[in-house]
C-alpha positions, 0 to 999 in steps of 0.5 A, spaced: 313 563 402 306 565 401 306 572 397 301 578 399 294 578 394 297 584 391 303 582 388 299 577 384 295 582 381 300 585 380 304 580 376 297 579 372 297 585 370 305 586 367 305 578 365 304 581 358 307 587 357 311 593 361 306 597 364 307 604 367 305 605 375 298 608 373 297 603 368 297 598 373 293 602 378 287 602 372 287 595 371 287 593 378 281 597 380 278 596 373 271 592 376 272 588 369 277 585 371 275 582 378 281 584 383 277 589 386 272 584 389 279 580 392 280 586 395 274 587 399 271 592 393 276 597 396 280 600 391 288 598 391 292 605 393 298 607 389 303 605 395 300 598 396 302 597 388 310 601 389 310 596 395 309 590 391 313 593 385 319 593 390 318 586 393 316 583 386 323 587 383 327 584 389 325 576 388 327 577 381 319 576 379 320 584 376 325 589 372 325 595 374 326 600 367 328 608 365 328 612 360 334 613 355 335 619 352 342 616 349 337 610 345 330 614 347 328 607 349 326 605 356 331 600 358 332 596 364 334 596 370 337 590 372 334 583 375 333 585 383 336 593 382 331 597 385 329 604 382 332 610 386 329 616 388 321 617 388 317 612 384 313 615 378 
């Protein structure tokens, strides 16, 4: 199944570490980077970034994850659970 361009920018940007959504947003719009010029030099938007978040969480490719204030560490969701409510 062909993946949408944006979930593998996505994937790019968490391979090496757990990032925040705004993280992803600076990288992928980050002209270093070269994502941007795949995007037709248009800056990726925030729900396109949740979107692919969500498919790639829903294959298995990524993990959600929230805050413990028992550990106060982050900890994962679970592989496939979706975040409820808003994503920040």
């Amino acid at each position: 199944m062909p993946r949408d361009l944006t979930d593998y920018v996505v994937l790019d940007t968490i391979a090496d570490d757990l990032e925040s959504i705004e993280i992803i947003l600076n990288r992928v719009n980050n002209r270093q980077f070269g994502w941007r010029e795949l995007h037709g030099d248009q800056e990726f938007t925030r729900e396109e970034i949740v979107s692919s978040l969500f498919r790639l969480i829903r294959d298995g490719l990524a993990e959600a994850c929230s805050y413990s204030d028992s550990d106060r560490a982050l900890a994962s969701l679970g592989p496939r659970v979706l975040p409820s409510g808003e994503a920040q």
